[in-house]
N, C-alpha and C positions, 0 to 999 in steps of 0.2 A: 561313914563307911567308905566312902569314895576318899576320904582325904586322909584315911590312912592306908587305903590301897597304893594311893601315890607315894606315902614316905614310906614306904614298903619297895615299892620299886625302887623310887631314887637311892635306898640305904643299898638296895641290891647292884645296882649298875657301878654305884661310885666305889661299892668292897670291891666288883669285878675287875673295875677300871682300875686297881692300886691308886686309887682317887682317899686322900686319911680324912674319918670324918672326924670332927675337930669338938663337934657338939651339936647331941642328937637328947630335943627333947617331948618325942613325939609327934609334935604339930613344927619344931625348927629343926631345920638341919643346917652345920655349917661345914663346909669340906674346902679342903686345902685342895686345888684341881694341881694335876700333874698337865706338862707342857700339850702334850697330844691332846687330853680331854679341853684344855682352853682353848685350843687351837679348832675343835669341832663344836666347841655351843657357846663360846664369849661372842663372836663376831669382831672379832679384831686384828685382820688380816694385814692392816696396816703396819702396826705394832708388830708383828709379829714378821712383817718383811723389813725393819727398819733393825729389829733383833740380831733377822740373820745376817742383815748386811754389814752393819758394824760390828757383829761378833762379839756383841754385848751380852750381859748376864739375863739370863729371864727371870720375867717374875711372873712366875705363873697366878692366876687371879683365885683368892678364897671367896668361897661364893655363899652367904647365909637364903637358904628357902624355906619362906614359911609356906608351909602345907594347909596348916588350917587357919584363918585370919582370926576365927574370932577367939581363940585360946592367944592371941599376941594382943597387948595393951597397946603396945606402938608400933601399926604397920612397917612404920620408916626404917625398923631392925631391921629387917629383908626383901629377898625379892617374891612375894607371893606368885606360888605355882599352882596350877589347877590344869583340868582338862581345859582342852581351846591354849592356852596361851604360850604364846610362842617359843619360851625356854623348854617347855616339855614336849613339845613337838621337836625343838632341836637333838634334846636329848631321844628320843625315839628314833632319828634319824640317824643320830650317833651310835646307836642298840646296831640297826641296820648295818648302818657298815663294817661296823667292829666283830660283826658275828651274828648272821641270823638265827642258826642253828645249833645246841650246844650237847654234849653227851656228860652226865656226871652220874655218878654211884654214890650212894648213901656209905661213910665211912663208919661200916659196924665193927665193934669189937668180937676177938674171938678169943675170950679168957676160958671157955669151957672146955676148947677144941673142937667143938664140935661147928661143922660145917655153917654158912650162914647163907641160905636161899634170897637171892633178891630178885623182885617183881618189877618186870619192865613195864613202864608208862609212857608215854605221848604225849606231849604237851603244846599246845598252840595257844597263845598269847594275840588277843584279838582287839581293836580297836573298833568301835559301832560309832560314825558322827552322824548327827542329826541334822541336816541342814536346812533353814527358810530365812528370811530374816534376821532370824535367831540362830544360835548352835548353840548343841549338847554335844558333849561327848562321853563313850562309857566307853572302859575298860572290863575285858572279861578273860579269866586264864580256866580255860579250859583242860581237864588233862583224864587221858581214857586207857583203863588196862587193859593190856594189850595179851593176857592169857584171857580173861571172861570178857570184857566187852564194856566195864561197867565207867560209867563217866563220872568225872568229881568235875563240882564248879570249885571258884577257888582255889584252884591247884596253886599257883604262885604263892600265897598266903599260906598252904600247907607244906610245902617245900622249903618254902624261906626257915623254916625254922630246924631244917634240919642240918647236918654235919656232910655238907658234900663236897664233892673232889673228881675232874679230870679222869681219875684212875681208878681203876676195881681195886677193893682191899684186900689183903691178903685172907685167904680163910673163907673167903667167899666163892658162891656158885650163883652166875649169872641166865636165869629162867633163859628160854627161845622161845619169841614172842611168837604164837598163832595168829593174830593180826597183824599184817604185813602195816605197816606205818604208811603208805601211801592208801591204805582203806582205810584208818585212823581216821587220816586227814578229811575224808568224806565225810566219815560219820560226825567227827566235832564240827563240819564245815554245816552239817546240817541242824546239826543242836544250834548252833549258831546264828542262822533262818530261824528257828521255832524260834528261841527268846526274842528275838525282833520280830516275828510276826505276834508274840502275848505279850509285845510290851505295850503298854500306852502310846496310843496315836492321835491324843485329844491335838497334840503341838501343830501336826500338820492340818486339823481342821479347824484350828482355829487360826494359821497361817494363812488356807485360802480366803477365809472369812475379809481380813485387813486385804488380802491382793484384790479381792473383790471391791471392797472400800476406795483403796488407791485406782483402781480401772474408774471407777464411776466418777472421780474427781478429775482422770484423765479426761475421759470421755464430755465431761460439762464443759470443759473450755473448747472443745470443737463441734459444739450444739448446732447445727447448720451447716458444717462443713461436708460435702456431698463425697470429695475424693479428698481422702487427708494425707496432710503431705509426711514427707519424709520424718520431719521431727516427731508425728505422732507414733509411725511406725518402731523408731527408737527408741520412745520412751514408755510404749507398754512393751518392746521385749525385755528393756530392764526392768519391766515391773516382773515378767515371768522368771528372771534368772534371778530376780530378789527372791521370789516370795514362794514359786514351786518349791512344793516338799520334797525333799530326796534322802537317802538313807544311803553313806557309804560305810564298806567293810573293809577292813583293812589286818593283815597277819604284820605284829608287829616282829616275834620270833618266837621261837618252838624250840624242843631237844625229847631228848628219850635220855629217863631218867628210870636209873633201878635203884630200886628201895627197898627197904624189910617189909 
């Protein structure tokens, strides 16, 4: 589920980006990156001042990511992406700055004449990391109409598959949303608290559990030590900034989208 949420994303940011994907087979994608987009998630700054200063031709970098490893026989085809690892956090980074927020209309046909109603939505695009030790991280697209109130999960996933565009179509009549978009943001901001507070929280009890473990191995090598010195004071706060559970939320981006 989660590893096709991700080539779902990345198929959507690299269409947005005028990024051509070259070869999409589910679990692989390969895209031809355009000069901007290599210039925001290659990390090759160098290259890319040695370009402009000799006025050389670019060669933008084709990038193959595997989404799901174990549908690829030979990892070494690409660069596997997941939550946590650092290409996909660049590229969320690159989301950010390229446009957090976006407005598109569902492009309906009006072969019968007759008027075409479209239903304004909300959408906020959410990251949940888990952090101890270990990390998780989940992806969640939230999205809430904005005449009744009613919330979809999945929104991304339901969107992605439709015919959208920048601009209302012609022939259409665009709903006026009852809920103002800034109490939207409350309401999904709070569905957002409830799934993290029902989700499973075994990770962080069994995080304290090992912090507990690592203390008591600290603590044996200063068995008699009355006033402990400096080193020990360091080495159990990195045991708390190891091993403390913490739960960050993060808006990766949002739009208001009208649809049939």
């Amino acid at each position: 589920m989660y590893a096709e949420e991700i080539h779902d994303y990345l198929k959507s940011f690299f269409k947005e980006t005028d990024c051509e994907v070259l070869h999409d087979e589910g679990h692989l994608l390969t895209v031809q990156l355009t000069i901007d987009i290599d210039k925001k998630i290659m990390n090759r700054p160098f290259y890319w001042q040695y370009i402009e200063a000799t006025n050389s031709t670019p060669n933008p970098a084709r990038l193959t990511l595997i989404t799901n490893r174990t549908k690829v026989d030979n990892p070494l085809m690409g660069e596997v992406i997941h939550f946590g690892s650092g290409r996909l956090n660049q590229i969320f980074k690159a989301t950010k700055e390229l446009g957090s927020f976006v407005k598109m209309y569902q492009q309906v046909s009006n072969e019968t004449g007759k008027q075409q109603t479209l239903t304004p939505y909300f959408c906020v695009n959410y990251k949940v990391s888990y952090y101890c030790d270990q990390t998780k991280e989940k992806l969640y697209s939230l999205g809430i109409n904005l005449m009744n109130g009613e919330i979809e999960d999945n929104f991304h996933e339901f969107v992605s598959q439709l015919n959208l565009a920048p601009y209302q179509p012609d022939g259409s009549f665009c709903l006026q949303y009852i809920i103002k978009p800034t109490r939207a943001l409350e309401r999904l901001d709070v569905m957002i608290q409830s799934i993290i507070q029902n989700d499973d929280h075994s990770w962080a009890e069994e995080a304290k559990k090992r912090w507990i473990k690592e203390q008591e191995v600290l603590d044996y090598f200063y068995v008699g030590v009355e006033e402990k010195p400096e080193s020990y004071q360091i080495e159990k706060k990195g045991l708390e900034e190891r091993f403390n559970p913490r739960i960050k939320v993060e808006i990766i981006n949002g739009g208001l989208f009208y649809i049939k």
